[in-house]
N, C-alpha and C positions, 0 to 999 in steps of 0.2 A: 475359329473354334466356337462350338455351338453353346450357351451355357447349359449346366443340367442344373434343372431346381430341386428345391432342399425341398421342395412342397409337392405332394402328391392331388391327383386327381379327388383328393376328398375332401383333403383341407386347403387346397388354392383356393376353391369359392365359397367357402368358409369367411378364409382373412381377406379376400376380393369385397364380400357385403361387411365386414365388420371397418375395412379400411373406406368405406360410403359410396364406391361401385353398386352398380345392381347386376344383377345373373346376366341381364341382357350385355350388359356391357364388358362381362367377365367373358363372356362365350366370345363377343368382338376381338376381344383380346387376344384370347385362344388361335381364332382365326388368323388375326395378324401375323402374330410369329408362328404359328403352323407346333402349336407346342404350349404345355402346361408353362407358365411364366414363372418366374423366379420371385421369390421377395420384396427383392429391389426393385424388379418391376415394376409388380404391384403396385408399392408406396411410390413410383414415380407413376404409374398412370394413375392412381388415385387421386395426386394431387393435380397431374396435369388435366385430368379430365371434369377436377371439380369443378362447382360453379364459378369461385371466382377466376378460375384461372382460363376457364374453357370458352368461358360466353357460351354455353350449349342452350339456353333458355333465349337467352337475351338478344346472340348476335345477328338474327333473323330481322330484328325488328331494327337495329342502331346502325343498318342500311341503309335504313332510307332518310339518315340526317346526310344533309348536303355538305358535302368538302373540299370542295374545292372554291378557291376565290382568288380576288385580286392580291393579299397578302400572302398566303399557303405554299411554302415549301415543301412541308410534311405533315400529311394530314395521319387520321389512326393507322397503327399500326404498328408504331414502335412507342418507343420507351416514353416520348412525349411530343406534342404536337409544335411544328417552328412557323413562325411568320418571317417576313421579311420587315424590318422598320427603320428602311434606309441609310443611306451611307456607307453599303455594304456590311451593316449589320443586321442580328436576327434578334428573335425574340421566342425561347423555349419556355413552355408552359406544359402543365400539369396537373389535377386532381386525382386525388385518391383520399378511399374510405380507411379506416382504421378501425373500425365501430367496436367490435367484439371483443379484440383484445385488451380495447381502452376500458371496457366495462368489468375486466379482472385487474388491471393495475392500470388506469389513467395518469399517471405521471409517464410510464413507461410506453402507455400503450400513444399517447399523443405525440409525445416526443418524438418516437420510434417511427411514426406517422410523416409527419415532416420530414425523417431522416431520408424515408425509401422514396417520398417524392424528390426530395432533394439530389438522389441519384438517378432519379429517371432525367434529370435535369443534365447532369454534366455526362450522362452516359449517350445526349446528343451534340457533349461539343461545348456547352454552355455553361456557366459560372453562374451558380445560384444569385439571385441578385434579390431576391423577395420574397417571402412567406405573407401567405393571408391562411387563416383559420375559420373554418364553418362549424358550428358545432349548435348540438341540443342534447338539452336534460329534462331530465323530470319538473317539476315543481321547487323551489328554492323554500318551501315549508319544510323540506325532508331535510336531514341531516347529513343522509347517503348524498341525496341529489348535490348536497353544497360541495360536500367532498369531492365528489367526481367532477364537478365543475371546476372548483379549486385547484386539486390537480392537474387537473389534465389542461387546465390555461397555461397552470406554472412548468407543466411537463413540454408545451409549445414552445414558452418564452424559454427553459432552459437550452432545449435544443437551437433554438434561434440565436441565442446569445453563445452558445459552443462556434457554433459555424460561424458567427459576426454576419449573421444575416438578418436584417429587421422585418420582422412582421408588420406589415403596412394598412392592413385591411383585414375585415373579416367581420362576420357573424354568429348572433350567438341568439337560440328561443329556449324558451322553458313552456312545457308541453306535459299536460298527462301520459299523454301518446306516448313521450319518451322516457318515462319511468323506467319501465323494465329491459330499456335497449338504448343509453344514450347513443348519437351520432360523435363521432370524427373525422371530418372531410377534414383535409389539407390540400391547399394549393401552393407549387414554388413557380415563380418564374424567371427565367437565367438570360444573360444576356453573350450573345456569341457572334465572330465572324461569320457572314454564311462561306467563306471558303472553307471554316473548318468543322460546317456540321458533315458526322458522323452518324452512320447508324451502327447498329447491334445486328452484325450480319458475321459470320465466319468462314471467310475467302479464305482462299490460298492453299490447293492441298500442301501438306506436311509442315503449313502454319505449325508453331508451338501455342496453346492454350494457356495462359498466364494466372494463375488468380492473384488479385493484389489485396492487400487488407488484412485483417484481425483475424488469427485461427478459428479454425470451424470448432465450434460444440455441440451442444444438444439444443440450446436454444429454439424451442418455438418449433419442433419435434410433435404433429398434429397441431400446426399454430394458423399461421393465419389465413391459410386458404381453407384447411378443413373448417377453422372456426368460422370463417366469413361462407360455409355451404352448408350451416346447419341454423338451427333456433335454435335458444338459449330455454333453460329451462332451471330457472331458481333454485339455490339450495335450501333446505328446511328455515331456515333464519333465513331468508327473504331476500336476505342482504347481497347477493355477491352469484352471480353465476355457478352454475353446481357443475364444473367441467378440471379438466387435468391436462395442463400444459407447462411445460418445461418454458420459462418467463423468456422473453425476449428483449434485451437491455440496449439502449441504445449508448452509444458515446459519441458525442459531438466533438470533442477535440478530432476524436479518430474521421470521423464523418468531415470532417475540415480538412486536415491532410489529405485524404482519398480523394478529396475535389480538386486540390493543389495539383498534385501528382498523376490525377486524368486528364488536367489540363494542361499542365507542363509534355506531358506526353503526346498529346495533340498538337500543341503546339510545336513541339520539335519533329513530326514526323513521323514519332514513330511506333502509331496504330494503324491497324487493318479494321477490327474490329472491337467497339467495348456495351457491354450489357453489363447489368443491375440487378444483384441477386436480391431478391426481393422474397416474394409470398415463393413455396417451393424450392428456394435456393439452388444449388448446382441444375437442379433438374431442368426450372423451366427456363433462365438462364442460356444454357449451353444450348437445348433441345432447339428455342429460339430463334439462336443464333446460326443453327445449321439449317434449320425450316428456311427460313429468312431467304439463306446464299444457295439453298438448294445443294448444300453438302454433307457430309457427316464428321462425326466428332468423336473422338474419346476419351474419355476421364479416367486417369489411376487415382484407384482413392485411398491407395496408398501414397500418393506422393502431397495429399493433402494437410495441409499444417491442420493437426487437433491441438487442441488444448483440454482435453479429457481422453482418459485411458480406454484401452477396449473397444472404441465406436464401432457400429458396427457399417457395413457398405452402404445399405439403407438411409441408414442415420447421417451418414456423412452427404448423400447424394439430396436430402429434402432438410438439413438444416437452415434455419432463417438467421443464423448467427448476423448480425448487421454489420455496417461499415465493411464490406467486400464488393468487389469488383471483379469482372470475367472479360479478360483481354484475347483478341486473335493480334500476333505482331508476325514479323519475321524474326528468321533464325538467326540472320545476321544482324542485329538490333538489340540481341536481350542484354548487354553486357552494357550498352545503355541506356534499356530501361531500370536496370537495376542500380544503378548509379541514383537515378531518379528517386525512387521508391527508397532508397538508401540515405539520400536527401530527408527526405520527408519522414523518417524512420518508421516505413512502413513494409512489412512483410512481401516479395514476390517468389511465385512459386510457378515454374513451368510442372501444368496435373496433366495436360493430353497436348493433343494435335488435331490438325483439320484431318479430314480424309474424302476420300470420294468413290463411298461409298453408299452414302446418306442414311446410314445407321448411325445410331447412338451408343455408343460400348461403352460400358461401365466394366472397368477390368482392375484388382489386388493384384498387381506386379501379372504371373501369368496366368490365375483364377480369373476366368469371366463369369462378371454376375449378372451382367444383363447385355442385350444386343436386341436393339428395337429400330424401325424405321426413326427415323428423328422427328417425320412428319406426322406421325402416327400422333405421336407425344403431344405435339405443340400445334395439330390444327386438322385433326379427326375423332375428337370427341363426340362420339354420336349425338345428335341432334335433339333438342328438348322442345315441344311444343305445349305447352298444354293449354287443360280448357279455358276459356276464359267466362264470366256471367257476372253480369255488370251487378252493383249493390243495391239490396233493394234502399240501404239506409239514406241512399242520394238523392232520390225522389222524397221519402221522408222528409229528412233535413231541408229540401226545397220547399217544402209547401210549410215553412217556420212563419209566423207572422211577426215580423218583427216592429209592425206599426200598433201591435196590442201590448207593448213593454209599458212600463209607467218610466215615462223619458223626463229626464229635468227640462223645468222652463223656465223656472225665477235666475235671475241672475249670480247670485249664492248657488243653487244647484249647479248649474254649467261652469261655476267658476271651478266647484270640488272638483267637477267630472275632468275637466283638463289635469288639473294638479294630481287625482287619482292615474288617468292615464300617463301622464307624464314621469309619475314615480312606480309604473310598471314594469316588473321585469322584462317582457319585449320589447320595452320604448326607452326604458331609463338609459342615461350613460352608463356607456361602458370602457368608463374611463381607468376602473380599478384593474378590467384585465389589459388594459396598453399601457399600464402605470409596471406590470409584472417584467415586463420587456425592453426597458430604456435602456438599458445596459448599451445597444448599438446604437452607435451613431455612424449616419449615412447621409454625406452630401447631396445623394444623389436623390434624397425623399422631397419630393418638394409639396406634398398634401400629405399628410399621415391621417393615423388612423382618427376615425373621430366625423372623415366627410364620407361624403356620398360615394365616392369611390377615391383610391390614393392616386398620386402621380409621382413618376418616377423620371430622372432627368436619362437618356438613352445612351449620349456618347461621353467624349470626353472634352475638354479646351473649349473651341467654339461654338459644338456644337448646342443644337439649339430644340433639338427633339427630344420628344419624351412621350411614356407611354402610360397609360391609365390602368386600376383594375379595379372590378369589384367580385363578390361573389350574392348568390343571392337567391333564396324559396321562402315561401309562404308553405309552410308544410299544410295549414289547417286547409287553405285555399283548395291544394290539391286534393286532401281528401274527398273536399266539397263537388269538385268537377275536377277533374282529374286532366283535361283536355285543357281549358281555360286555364286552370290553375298553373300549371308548366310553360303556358304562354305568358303568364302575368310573372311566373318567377324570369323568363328571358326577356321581357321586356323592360320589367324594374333593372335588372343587373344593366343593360342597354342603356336604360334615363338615366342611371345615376354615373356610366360614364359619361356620359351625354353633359350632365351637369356639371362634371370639371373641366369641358371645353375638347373629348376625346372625340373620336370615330370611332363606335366597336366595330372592328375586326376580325377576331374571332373568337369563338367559346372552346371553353373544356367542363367537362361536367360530373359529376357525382351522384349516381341516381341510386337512393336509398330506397330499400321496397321490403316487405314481408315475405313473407314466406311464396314463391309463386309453381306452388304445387298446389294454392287455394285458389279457384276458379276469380273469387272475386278482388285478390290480392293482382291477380296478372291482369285483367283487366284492366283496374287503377295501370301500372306499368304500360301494355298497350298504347292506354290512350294517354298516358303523359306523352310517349316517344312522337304519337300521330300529332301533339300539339305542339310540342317541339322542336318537330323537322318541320311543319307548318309555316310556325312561326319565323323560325329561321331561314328560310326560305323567302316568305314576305318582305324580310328587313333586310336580308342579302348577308345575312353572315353565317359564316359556318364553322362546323364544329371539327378539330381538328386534334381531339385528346380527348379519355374521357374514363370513365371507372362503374362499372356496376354491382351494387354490395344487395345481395337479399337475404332473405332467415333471418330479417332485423327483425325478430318477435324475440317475446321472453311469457312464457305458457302460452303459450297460443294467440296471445295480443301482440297484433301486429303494431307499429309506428304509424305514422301518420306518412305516406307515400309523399317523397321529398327529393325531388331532382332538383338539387343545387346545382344553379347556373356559375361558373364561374367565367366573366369578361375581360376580354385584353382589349382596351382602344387606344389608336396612336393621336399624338398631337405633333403637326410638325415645328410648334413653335413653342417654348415651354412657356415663353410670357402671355401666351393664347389662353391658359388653364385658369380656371375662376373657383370659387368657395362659396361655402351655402351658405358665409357667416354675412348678418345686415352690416353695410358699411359707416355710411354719413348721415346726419341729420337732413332729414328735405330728402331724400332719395325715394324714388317713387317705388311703390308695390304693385308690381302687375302679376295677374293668376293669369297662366298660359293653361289653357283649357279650362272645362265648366263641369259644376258640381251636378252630378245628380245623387237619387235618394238611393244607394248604395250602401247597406251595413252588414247585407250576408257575408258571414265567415269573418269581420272587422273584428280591431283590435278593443272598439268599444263597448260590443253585444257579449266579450270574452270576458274584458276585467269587469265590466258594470252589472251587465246581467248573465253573467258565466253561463254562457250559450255559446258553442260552437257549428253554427248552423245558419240557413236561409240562403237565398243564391246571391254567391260571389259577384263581384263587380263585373260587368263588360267588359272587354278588350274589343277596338277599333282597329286590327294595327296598321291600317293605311292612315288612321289620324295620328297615330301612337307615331309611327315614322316621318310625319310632317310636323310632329309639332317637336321631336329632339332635330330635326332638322335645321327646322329656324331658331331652336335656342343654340343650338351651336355655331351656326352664320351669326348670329349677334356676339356672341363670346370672341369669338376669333377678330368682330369688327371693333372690339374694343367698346358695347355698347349697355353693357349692362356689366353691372358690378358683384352680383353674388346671382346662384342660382342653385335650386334645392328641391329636389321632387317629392308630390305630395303619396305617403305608405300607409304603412301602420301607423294608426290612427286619425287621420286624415289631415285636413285643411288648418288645425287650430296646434294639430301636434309639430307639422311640417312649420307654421309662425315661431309657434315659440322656441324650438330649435335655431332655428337663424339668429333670433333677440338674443339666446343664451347663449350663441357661439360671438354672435357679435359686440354681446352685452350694453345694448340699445335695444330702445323699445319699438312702437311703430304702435300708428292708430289707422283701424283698417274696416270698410263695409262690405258686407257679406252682399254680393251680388245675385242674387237668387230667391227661390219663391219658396222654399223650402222649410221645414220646422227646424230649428234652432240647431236642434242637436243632430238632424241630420248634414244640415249645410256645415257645420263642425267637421264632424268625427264621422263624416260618411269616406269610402275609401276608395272612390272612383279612380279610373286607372287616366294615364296620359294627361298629368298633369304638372306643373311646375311651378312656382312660385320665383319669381325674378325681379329684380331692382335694379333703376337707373339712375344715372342722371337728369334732374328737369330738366335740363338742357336737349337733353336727350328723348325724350320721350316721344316726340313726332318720329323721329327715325324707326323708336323700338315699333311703334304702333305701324306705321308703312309697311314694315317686315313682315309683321303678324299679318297683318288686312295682305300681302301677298302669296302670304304664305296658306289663304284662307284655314286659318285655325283659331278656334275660335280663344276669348280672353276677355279680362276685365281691369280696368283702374281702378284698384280697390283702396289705397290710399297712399301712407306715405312712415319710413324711418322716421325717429325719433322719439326723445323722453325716456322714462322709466319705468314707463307701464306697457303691459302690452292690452288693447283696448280694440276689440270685434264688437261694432255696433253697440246694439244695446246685450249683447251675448256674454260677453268676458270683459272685466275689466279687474286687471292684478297685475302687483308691483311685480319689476325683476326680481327683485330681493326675495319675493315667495317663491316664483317660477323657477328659479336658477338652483336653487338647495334642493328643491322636490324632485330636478331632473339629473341632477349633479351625483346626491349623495345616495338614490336610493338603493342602488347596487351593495352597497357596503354593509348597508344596516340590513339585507336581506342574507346576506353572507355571517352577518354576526347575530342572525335570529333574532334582530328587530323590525316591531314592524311600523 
């Protein structure tokens, strides 16, 4: 039965442009069903066809990242990307943006964030096993900025602490750029049999359709796909996005059962298929899952549990109500699935069935409101190219001269300049938001948060494997060069597994951008993706998960272009993994790679002479992958005792971190011809800082001279001070409070 719509020839392209369609793609529509569309249509192809949900801009270009590899089960394409990490175990990972909604409630919108990765996690079979958090805000002078920071860490940890899953890693910048559009990337990663990864496909005609979880509402009703396809645009009072959304709430108890109860159900056999109702809910969920298996589906949206009176069919078919799940099972199975779900005291509802048709019907008992191809919905969004024109502000910002600054040279000045950088909100500890989240404890942590990237133990009893992660952009970098910048955010996230003794693996990523209906907003995008799939390419790892969030502006100011890297590397020995903290008295300091006079775009031309500008550091990455090469053949040979790469802020902030994590000093010479403060705080990429044994040191040095990369014996552990030549010379006792506490006094508007 054909549906008739409630909507005439004058007002369907009316509510088609008002629900963020264009004419061109209302007429598409038209064409597809042969017929004016109904409502519910509409609000499903609106949502299906927006940007976040469609990739129509973007998925032209996130082609040509390479996917497949020696790890790779399941590369893009579903709900999240799996490796293989031996012993007949897997390794499901994930990112996704939150940005928009966090920027009207940050408790909610972060939390909520974590939730839906957390179900693209077990919707492959997997048991959330990790949380890292990526985020940026404004300035921490602002009151709003501390708020939304504040929140939305405690909105992470609270979720994290519902589910008993520890947040392990993660990043956090404070940015102009991000005033008017903070970031929330989340990452989870789960740990699975690979006999029992599953995808989000809907086989089997006359399957039953299950939905499992918390009644549908209005929850998030224009939420987070429309809000993640539009700019934000201020209300009068500055303060708060000037937009109208029905909140979207997370619950983590409920999000903890849901995971139980999808895994229990996997585990007993008795799925076909399970998806993740996420951005779009029922809509893009179901649509998905019949695109997927090449079949069709139907929903009664009357059979669907509300918890609000009157919903209308629309409203139930793009609710984001959270903690839900969309199961295909068999018929003979549902009396125990519901046993299960009955366990767990959670909701199951047989709403449709499979069919094989490859339509989507939306049917109230025998009122049909909608009847679409499936494929239509979930992967013929007409296609988005636009122009691109590179910035002129790029060549500007290049031609900065950054050797005209008035730079410290007395010993007093270089000593402030450290202890300024050190107590900067990009560098200082961020100990206050890991201190939000202790609540879990996990045997299974063996690095938390705090190193260079965490480590995680992989099996159970004997085993001996374990896996790494980081996450990781330079957002200013990329503005800077957009190409470079994205190569230098995948190869930090790379060194700093590298540094706990991992192999990266493979990436998932989170590619934050502006508005890219703006010529020189898509460009930036462009050339990150071309540096990107480059890069990853060079180093052999590939990306196998991933999220694209844009309309990250608020008036017309766009973000700072931010493709967060997130790394999975494995270790097959967990006694292999090493720490950036300095060890023993007498233990030697070697710099693995050599400084040059690199300060474009540094941590030190921002806080010192608040300049965001001059050309970024170089990237080698044929030396970049030889020199995590051989610091990882030394870790694993038992040959070096900590190791820690040199970032933001360079060679002098990368020291004192080690001294302050090891709480030992070390007296050390600057190997180089350079002026004081560049051989410091200059930001050259491929480089590491390592310590051994004297005992050791011929060996470490054989490896290097084999490895031809270049290095230095710059001194050696020990004492109370940390002392670079005649550059730096300062107690721990000052270093350690400036790098320790400044986070806190910045949150409590001291300064």
């Amino acid at each position: 039965m054909t549906p008739v719509s409630e909507l005439t020839a004058e007002t369907a392209p009316d509510l088609a442009v008002e629900l963020g369609l264009t004419p061109d793609e209302y007429v598409k529509i038209t064409e597809i069903l042969g017929r004016i569309p109904t409502k519910t249509e509409l609000y499903m192809y609106s949502l299906m066809w927006s940007e976040h949900c469609s990739y129509k801009t973007s998925g032209k270009y996130l082609k040509t990242f390479p996917t497949e590899g020696e790890h790779v089960l399941q590369g893009p394409g579903e709900n999240a990307g799996v490796i293989s990490a031996g012993d007949g175990l897997a390794l499901a990972f994930k990112m996704e943006s939150h940005n928009h909604p966090s920027a009207i409630d940050p408790f909610e919108g972060a939390g909520t964030g974590i939730g839906g990765c957390a179900r693209d996690i077990f919707a492959m079979g997997a048991r959330p096993i990790a949380f890292i958090g990526s985020t940026r805000f404004g300035k921490l002078d602002s009151k709003r900025q501390r708020w939304l920071f504040e929140e939305a860490t405690k909105g992470i940890a609270s979720y994290s602490v519902g589910m008993n899953v520890p947040t392990v890693a993660g990043e956090v910048y404070f940015e102009d750029a991000y005033e008017g559009n903070c970031l929330i990337n989340a990452m989870a990663v789960g740990l699975l049999k690979e006999e029992n990864l599953i995808r989000a496909q809907a086989h089997g005609v006359g399957n039953p359709v299950i939905l499992i979880g918390l009644p549908t509402g209005r929850e998030g009703i224009g939420g987070a796909s429309v809000l993640a396809s539009a700019e934000f645009v201020a209300s009068e009072d500055g303060e708060s996005p000037d937009v109208d959304v029905t909140g979207v709430i997370g619950d983590p108890d409920g999000g903890r059962r849901l995971s139980e109860v999808s895994l229990e159900l996997l585990e007993r056999g008795l799925l076909i298929g399970l998806g993740d109702l996420g951005a779009a809910g029922l809509t893009s969920s179901a649509s998905e899952m019949a695109a997927r298996a090449g079949t069709g589906i139907e929903i009664d949206v009357d059979k669907v549990p509300q918890k609000e009176d009157a919903m209308e069919p629309h409203e139930i078919m793009v609710s984001e109500t959270q903690e839900r799940m969309l199961a295909v099972i068999e018929e003979k199975d549902l009396d125990a699935v519901k046993e299960v779900c009955e366990k767990w005291e959670l909701p199951v509802t047989v709403v449709g069935k499979v069919t094989d048709t490859g339509n989507f019907v939306v049917r109230g008992g025998d009122t049909i409101h909608g009847e679409m191809p499936a494929q239509s919905l979930a992967e013929d969004a007409p296609p988005n190219d636009p122009a691109t024109k590179r910035p002129i502000y790029i060549d500007v910002a290049a031609k900065f001269d950054t050797e005209g600054l008035d730079h410290p040279k007395t010993l007093a000045d270089l000593n402030q300049t450290l202890l300024t950088l050190l107590g900067s909100a990009n560098i200082c500890s961020r100990r206050w938001a890991y201190q939000q989240e202790d609540a879990v404890v996990d045997d299974r942590v063996l690095i938390g948060p705090g190193s260079d990237a965490a480590v995680m133990r992989i099996g159970e009893g004997d085993s001996m494997r374990a896996f790494a992660v980081s996450a990781d952009c330079n957002g200013r970098y990329v503005y800077l060069d957009p190409y470079r910048g994205a190569q230098i955010a995948l190869a930090e996230s790379a060194r700093n597994v590298t540094c706990v003794g991992a192999e990266p693996a493979a990436i998932t990523d989170c590619l934050n951008f502006g508005n890219p209906e703006k010529p020189e907003v898509f460009w930036t995008f462009v050339e990150s993706i071309r540096g990107i799939a480059d890069g990853c390419k060079a180093l052999g790892i590939p990306v196998i998960s991933g999220n694209v969030s844009f309309y990250n502006e608020s008036n017309g100011v766009a973000i700072y272009p931010t493709p967060v890297i997130g790394m999975v590397g494995l270790l097959d020995e967990v006694d292999e993994s090493c720490t950036l903290d300095f060890k023993d008295y007498g233990d030697v300091v070697i710099l693995v790679g050599e400084t040059d006079n690199e300060l474009g775009g540094s941590e030190y031309l921002n806080v010192i002479h608040n300049e965001a500008a001059g050309v970024i550091p170089a990237l080698d990455l044929e030396l970049e992958r030889d020199v995590q090469d051989v610091v990882r053949k030394l870790i694993r040979k038992d040959l070096i005792k900590s190791a820690h790469d040199c970032s933001d802020g360079g060679f002098a902030v990368a020291l004192a971190e080690s001294c302050i994590a090891g709480d030992i000093g070390a007296t050390v010479v600057l190997d180089d011809d350079l002026a004081p403060h560049a051989s410091l705080f200059s930001e050259t990429q491929s480089r590491i800082i390592i310590t051994c044994d004297p005992e050791d040191v011929d060996h470490v040095i054989d490896a290097l001279t084999h490895a031809k990369v270049p290095y230095s014996v710059i001194g050696e552990v020990g004492g109370d001070r940390l002392l670079i030549d005649q550059a730096i010379d300062l107690p721990l006792a000052e270093v350690a409070p400036a790098y320790n506490y400044a986070l806190e006094k910045m949150l409590a508007g001291q300064d």
